[in-house]
Structures are given as structure tokens and as C-alpha cells.
MARVOTI-941108 format. One line per 2 residues: number of its first residue (from 1); for each residue x, y, z of C-alpha. Coordinates in steps of 0.1 Angstrom, whole numbers. Each point is the difference from the previous one (the first is absolute). Layout:
REM residues N
NUM) X Y Z  ...
END
This chain:
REM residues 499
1) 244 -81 274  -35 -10 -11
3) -16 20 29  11 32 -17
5) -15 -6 -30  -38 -9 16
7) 6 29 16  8 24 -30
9) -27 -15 -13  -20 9 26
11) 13 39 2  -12 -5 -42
13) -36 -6 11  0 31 26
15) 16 23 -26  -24 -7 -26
17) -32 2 23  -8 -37 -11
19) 1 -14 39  10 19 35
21) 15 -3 32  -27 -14 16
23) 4 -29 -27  42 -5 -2
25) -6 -28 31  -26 -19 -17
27) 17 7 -36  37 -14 14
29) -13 -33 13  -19 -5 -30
31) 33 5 -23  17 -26 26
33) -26 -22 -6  6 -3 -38
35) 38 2 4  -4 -28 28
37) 17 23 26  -3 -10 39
39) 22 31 13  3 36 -2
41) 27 28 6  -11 32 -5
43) 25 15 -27  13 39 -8
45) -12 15 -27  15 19 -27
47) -5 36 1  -10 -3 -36
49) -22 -32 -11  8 -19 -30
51) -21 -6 -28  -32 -21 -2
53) 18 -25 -24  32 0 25
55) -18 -12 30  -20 -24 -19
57) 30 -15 -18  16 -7 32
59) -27 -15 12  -9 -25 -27
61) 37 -6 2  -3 -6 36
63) -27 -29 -13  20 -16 -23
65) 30 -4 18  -20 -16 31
67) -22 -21 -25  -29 19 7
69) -8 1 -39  15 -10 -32
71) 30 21 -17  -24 9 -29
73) -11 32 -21  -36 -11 7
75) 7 -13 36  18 34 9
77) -29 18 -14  -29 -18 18
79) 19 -1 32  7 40 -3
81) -38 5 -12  -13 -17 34
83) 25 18 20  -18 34 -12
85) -38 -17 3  7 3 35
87) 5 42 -1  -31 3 -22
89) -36 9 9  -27 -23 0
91) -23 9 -36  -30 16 21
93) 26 27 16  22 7 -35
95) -32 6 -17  -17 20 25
97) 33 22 0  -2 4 -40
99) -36 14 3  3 21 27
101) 30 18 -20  -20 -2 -33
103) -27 19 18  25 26 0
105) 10 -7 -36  10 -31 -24
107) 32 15 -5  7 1 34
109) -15 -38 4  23 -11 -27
111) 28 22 15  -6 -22 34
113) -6 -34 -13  28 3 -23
115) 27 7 27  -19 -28 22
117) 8 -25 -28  38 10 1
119) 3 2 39  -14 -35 -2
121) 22 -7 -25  -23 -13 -20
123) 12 22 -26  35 -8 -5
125) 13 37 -3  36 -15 6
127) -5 -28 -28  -18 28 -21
129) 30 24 6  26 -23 -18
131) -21 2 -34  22 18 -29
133) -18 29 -13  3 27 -23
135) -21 19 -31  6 7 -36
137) -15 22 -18  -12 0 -35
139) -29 13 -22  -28 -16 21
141) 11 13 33  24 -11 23
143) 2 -35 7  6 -18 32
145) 18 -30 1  12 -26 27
147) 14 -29 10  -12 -17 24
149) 20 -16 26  -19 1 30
151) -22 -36 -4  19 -28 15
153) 16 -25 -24  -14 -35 2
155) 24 -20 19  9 -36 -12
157) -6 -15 35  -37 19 -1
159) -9 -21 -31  9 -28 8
161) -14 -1 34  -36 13 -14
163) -4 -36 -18  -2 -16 30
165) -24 26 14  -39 -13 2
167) -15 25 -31  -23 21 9
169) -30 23 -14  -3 25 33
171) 3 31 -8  -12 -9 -36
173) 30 29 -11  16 27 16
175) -24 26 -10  -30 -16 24
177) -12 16 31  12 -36 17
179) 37 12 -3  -5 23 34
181) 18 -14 25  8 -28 -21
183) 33 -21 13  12 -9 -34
185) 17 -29 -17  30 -3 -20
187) -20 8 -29  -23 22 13
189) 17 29 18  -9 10 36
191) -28 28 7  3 5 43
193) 2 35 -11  -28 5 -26
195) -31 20 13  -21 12 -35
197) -22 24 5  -37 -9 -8
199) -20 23 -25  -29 -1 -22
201) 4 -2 -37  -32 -1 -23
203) -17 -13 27  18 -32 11
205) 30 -3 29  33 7 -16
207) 29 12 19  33 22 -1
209) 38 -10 4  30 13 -10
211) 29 -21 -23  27 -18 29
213) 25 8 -32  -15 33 -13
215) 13 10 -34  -14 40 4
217) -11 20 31  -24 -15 21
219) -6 -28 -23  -33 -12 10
221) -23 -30 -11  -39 -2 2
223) -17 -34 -1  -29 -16 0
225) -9 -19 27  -11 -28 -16
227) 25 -22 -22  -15 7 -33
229) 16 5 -34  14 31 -14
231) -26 15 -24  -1 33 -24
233) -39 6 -4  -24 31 3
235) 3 -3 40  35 4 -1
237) 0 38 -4  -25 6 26
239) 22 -18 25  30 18 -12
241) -24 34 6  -10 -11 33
243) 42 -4 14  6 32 -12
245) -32 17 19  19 -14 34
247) 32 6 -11  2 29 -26
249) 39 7 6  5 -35 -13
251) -3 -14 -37  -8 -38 -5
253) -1 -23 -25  -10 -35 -17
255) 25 -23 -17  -20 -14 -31
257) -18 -32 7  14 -26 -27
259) 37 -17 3  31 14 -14
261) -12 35 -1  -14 -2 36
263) 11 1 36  22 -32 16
265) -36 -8 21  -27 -2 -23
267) -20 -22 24  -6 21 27
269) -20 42 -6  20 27 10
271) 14 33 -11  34 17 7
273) 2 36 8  21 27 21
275) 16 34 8  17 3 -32
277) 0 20 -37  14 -21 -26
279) 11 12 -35  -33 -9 -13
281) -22 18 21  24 29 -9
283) -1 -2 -39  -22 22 -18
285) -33 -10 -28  11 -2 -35
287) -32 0 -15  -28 11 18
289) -33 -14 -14  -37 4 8
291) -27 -27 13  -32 12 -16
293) -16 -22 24  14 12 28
295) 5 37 -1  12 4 38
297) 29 -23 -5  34 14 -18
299) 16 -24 -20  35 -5 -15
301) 30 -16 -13  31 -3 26
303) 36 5 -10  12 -29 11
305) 20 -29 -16  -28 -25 6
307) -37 9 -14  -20 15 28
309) -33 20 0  -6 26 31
311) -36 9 6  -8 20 26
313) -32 21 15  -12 12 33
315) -30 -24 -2  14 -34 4
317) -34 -17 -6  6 16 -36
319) 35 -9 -3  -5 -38 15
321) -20 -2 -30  20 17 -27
323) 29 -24 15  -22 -32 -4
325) -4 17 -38  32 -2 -10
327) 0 -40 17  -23 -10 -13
329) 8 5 -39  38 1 7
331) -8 -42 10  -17 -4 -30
333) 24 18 -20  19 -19 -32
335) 21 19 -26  26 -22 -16
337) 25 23 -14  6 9 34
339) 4 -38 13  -28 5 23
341) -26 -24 4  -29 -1 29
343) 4 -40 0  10 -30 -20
345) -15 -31 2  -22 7 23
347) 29 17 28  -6 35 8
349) 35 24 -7  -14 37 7
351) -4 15 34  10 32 22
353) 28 13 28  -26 29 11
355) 18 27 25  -22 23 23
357) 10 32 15  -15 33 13
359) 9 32 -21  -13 26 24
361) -36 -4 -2  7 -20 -33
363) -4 -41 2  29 -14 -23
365) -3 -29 -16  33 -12 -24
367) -11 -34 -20  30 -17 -11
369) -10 -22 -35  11 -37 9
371) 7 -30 -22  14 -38 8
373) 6 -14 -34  25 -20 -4
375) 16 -12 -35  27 -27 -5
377) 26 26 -5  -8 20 31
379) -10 -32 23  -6 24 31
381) -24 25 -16  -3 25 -33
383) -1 29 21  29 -8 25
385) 37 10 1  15 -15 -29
387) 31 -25 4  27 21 -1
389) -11 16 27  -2 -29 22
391) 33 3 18  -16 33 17
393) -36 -14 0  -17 -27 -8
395) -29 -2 28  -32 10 -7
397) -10 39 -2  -23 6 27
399) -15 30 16  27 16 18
401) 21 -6 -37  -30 13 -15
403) 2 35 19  38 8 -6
405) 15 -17 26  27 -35 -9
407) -1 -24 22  34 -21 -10
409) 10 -34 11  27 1 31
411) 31 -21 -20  3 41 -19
413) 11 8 34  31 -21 -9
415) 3 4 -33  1 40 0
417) 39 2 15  13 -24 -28
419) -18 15 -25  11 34 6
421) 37 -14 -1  -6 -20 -30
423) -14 31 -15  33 15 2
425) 25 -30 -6  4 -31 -22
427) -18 -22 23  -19 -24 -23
429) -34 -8 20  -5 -33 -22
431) 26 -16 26  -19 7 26
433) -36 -20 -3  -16 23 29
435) 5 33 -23  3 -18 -39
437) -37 13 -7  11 34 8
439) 29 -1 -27  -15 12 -34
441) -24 29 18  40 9 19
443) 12 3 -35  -20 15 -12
445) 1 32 28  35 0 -4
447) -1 7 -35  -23 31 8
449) 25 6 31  34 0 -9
451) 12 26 30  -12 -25 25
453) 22 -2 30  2 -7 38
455) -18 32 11  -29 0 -29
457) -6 -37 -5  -29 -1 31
459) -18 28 -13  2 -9 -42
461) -11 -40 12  -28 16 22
463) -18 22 -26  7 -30 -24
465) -18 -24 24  -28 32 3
467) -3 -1 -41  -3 -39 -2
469) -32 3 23  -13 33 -19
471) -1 -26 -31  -15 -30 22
473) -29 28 4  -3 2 -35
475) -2 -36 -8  -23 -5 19
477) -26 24 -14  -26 -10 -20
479) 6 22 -28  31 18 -5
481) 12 32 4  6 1 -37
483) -20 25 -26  -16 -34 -9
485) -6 -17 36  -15 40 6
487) -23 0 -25  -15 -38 7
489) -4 13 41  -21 28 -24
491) -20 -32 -14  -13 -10 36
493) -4 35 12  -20 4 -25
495) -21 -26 5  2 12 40
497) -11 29 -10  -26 -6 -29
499) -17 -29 24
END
């Protein structure tokens, strides 16, 4: 019965410290309310609660069976959203919590406000839990990759239903500060749940969140709280610095600022950080090199498959600048045997991923050299995976791609099973028109893995996945990790280090 549900829910809050006794009256008539309830009979509990996800599922179901709601993706998911609004703080007491643990220590704010987000279920830990992950290992590092299954699928009935719905402009996107407590539309997903922390950043009010669909651990987002564009310019470093003085356990990150080789919001300022090493921050310099200019930064080369620079220095005044440096002439930058161009006709092509990090008493700072041309061969961008590998990834390499970690589309979730069979059978993948653009890459790996069976097929079409992102990395740099694209990085170095 219904009942028992409200009141698992209930036993939820009072486990996780989000409400208490004194609150489960007040708490049960206001879930009656929204399940348009008008009795009550107090139910036994189990001796062991189920899941977050378990209670709520019954309970959405319990509102689409009565009519209560549609039988939607989106309407299950702003119905289960308001459902945990009412076990969440008001803003004033979540932040006031956060700062009295960050007087203690950031790590232990984040620790808090991290665990908040998931007892509110604001972070989707059960969702998150269902993405496929593993790591492959290669010259660079090892390599995360994952696919992620955790964001709902747009439902048919959702799309349809959304052209009837009045359009709106409030929030602007789901990045502003507007999203907290936000009800949602079906096209705009439901924030009850959402309490961002408010800090300063250079200055002006930004404020702290993690990712509802984290890809990493404790996957957070810092915004601006004003809706303006995403912008790479001298004051982007110092805002970087600035995160990392409140949170030095964390590193965090810009997606460049110009389409194709930027983030999926442009529109809206904010960086993406977290609790997490990637490959990148792990590889080693290459080739160190000096800054005459600026003798207290250290400079170098990354060994990486895309073309990154890593400054770093314990005065982040001095390194801010040596970063704006490289910016500065890298935007400007044209060498043509390299394909690299700062604009044509008049559009602008060069830019920067920049990635900040503390290195003991070290500021970090890995630039990542960026460029969005596009030719009428390669349509979506020079410097982007090339066609053939298309049927792995074809969306644009972002930050979090940038750092060592795939992010591939959910239908691979599908796909992997058959392809592992297919890699040990006759199956022809042309007949099937979900998995035909996998077929010459499949012949290919069997002809480099003829004792392909049952028991080895997961693990051979798992690295091969692993070494079809390695060389999405290395399309994607600027110059290549050839003895030629080497020596023309040399070229702009040199001009790095000469200027």
C-alpha cells in the first residue's frame, strides 16, 4: 500500500539527518497532499529500508496509476524531484551548514555538501551507479572511459507534449542561480532539490554545485551568477586561482570558449571541477622550457596525445601572467604547414581548455592548445575525431575528454554484447542498421584477434574501444605527436619562449 511507501520515505529523511521526528507529522500530510490522499494507516516497516530510487519509484508509480501525473520520463522525474524538495533545507540553512564545516576545513565542507546532494538525491548516485566503466592503458597513462547510461532518454510522449507547452526564457539555462528550487518543465528538468552554495570568484557572486549525473568523483560545477557568455581571457586564470585557494583538494577547469571545440553551454560562465586525478594531471613534462620573462614559473611540454603546456609556480600572480602569455600569442598564432590558422575571414579558430590544480605548495596550470576549423572534408572540425571513428565518437571533445576521461554515447551500452559475439562469429553487422557502422573497425580487430572467443571477447572489444579514444586524443591535437607535428609545437614554444 501507498502508506508504506510515504512512510519509508519518511524513515529515508530520518536516516539521513535531512528531517526528524519532530517533522515526520508535518512531512506525511504534506506527501498526502501531493498524492491527494484523505486517509492514513500507519504501516510496518521493514527491518531494512529500501533504496532511495525504490521508494521513489513506487511512489511516482503510485501517481501515475491514480492520474496524479503523466506516465512520462520527464513527468516521473519532476514529480520525483518535488517529492525530495520537500526533505531539503531551505538555502539559508544548507549554506550556513557548508560554512560552519569549511571552518573546520574545505575538504570536510565538500565532504558534507557532497553527501547532502546525494541524500537529497539530487545527485543521482543510483542513475550514476548504472554507467559502464573501465580503463585502458596505453603510452599516455591510463585512460578512463564510460558509457553513460544514467541520463534519462527523451521519451516520445515528452516531445511531443513540450510543443504545446507556452516557451519560456526563466531560468535563461540550467546553469543560472534561478534553477534553485526551480519546478521544471518538460524541457527544463526539475531543481526542488538544488541548493548551490554561494562564493566569491574575482570579486563578483558565483556559486558551487555538484553535476546531478557526475561523470568523476564529486563532480562539481562553479558558475557565475550572472548569465553571461563563456569567455577565455587574462581574468580567467585568476578566477581558476581563486577556486583552488577555497578548495585546494579540488582541480577545476574551463572548456574553451568558441563552438565545436568548447563546452555544450557556451552561453552561460562556469568551470567544472572535482575530487578527481585524471591521466593528464598524472603524465609527466616532455620538454621542459624556460620563460625568460618570468623566472619563478616552470614551464613545459606535457606527454599527452593532445598539445598541452603546464606552467606552474608558487606565485600565482606570476603564473596568471605567464598563462595569459602563452594566450595571448597562442590566439594569434598562424603556421600553415600545421593547418593552424588564428582566423579566416574575419572568424577567430584558436583558443584554450586551461586546467588548474594545486601541486603541494605549487599552482598548476595545464593549457590545452585549441582549434575549431573546419574544412569541407572534415565538416565538424580539423582537429576532431576523424570519421572512422564516429561509431565510438563523434561529439565534441570537451574538458572532461580533454583530461583522459570518454564520455560515450549510451546506444554502446547496447551495442557492446553483440559486438563481442560478432567478434567471435560470422555475424555480418551490415544486416543490422543499429551496429553497420561498427562493421569495418570489427573486421578489422578480428583480423588482429583471431583467438577471440566467449570468455576473451569483453576484454579484447574493451581495450579496442580504450585505443579508438586514445586516437580521438590525438586527432584532436593541434599538432601531432609525430617527429614533424613535435618539432612545429617547437615553432610556437619558441616563440613562447623568445617573446
Amino acid at each position: 500500500m501507498i502508506e508504506q511507501s510515504i512512510q519509508e520515505l519518511i524513515q529515508y529523511g530520518i536516516a539521513k539527518e535531512l528531517v526528524t521526528e519532530e517533522d515526520s507529522i508535518f512531512l506525511r500530510n504534506q506527501l498526502m497532499d501531493l498524492l491527494r490522499l484523505s486517509s492514513w494507516e500507519t504501516p510496518a516497516l521493514p527491518e531494512v529500508l529500501p533504496s532511495i530510487d525504490e521508494i521513489l519509484d513506487k511512489l511516482v508509480s503510485y501517481a501515475t496509476e491514480n492520474g496524479i501525473i503523466a506516465d512520462s520520463n520527464a513527468a516521473r522525474d519532476l514529480f520525483d524531484t518535488r517529492i525530495m524538495g520537500l526533505l531539503t533545507d531551505m538555502p539559508h540553512t544548507v549554506n550556513r551548514a557548508f560554512f560552519t564545516a569549511y571552518h573546520k576545513s574545505p575538504e570536510e565542507a565538500t565532504d558534507w555538501y557532497y553527501q547532502y546532494s546525494k541524500d537529497t538525491n539530487y545527485v543521482r548516485a543510483g542513475r550514476i551507479a548504472k554507467d559502464m566503466c573501465w580503463t585502458y592503458d596505453c603510452d599516455y597513462g591510463t585512460l578512463d572511459i564510460t558509457i553513460n547510461r544514467s541520463k534519462p532518454e527523451k521519451d516520445p510522449r515528452d516531445i511531443a507534449a513540450a510543443k504545446n507547452q507556452p516557451q519560456t526564457k526563466y531560468p535563461a539555462c540550467q546553469l543560472c542561480i534561478e534553477n534553485t528550487g526551480f519546478a521544471g518543465t518538460l524541457t527544463h528538468p526539475a531543481r526542488q532539490n538544488l541548493r548551490p552554495i554561494p562564493i566569491q570568484v574575482h570579486g563578483e557572486p558565483w556559486a558551487f554545485q555538484y553535476s546531478p549525473y557526475g561523470y568523476y568523483n564529486e563532480h562539481c560545477i562553479v558558475f557565475n551568477q550572472k548569465h553571461i557568455p563563456m569567455v577565455i581571457d587574462a581574468a580567467v586564470f585568476e578566477k581558476l586561482f581563486d577556486i583552488l585557494d577555497m578548495f585546494p583538494h579540488y582541480f577545476i577547469g574551463s572548456n574553451a570558449d568558441l563552438p565545436i571545440v568548447g563546452g555544450s553551454i557556451l552561453s552561460h560562465e562556469h568551470f567544472q571541477g572535482g575530487h578527481y586525478t585524471f591521466a593528464m594531471a598524472k603524465a609527466p613534462i616532455e620538454t621542459p622550457f624556460l620563460l625568460p620573462n618570468q623566472p619563478e614559473v616552470q614551464a613545459g611540454i606535457v606527454k599527452w596525445p593532445m598539445s598541452v603546456i603546464r606552467l606552474q609556480s608558487e606565485n600565482r600572480s606570476a603564473l596568471a601572467a605567464a598563462c595569459d602569455h602563452v594566450l595571448t600569442l597562442w590566439r594569434n598564432y598562424t603556421d600553415a604547414e600545421a593547418d593552424i590558422f588564428a582566423e579566416t575571414d574575419g572568424t577567430p579558430h584558436n583558443t584554450i581548455t586551461p586546467i588548474a590544480r594545486m601541486r603541494g605548495r605549487l599552482y598548476e596550470c595545464d593549457l590545452v592548445l585549441r582549434n575549431n576549423r573546419t574544412t569541407p572534408e572534415r565538416p565538424l572540425g580539423l582537429f576532431h575525431p576523424n570519421a572512422s571513428l564516429h561509431h565510438i565518437k563523434k561529439e565534441n571533445i570537451g574538458l572532461i575528454e580533454v583530461m583522459g576521461l570518454a564520455v560515450l554515447p549510451a546506444r554502446l551500452a547496447n551495442e557492446l554484447p553483440l559486438l563481442e559475439k560478432a567478434l567471435y562469429s560470422d555475424t555480418d553487422l551490415t544486416q543490422t542498421p543499429s551496429l553497420a557502422s561498427h562493421a569495418d573497425w570489427l573486421e578489422e580487430v578480428k583480423s588482429r584477434h583471431p583467438e577471440a572467443d566467449a570468455e576473451t571477447a569483453p576484454d579484447i572489444i574493451r581495450r579496442e574501444i580504450g585505443a579508438v579514444f586514445e586516437q580521438v586524443l590525438l586527432d584532436a591535437g593541434v599538432f601531432k605527436r609525430t617527429e614533424t607535428g613535435k618539432a612545429q609545437f617547437m615553432r610556437f614554444v619558441d616563440l613562447v619562449h623568445q617573446s
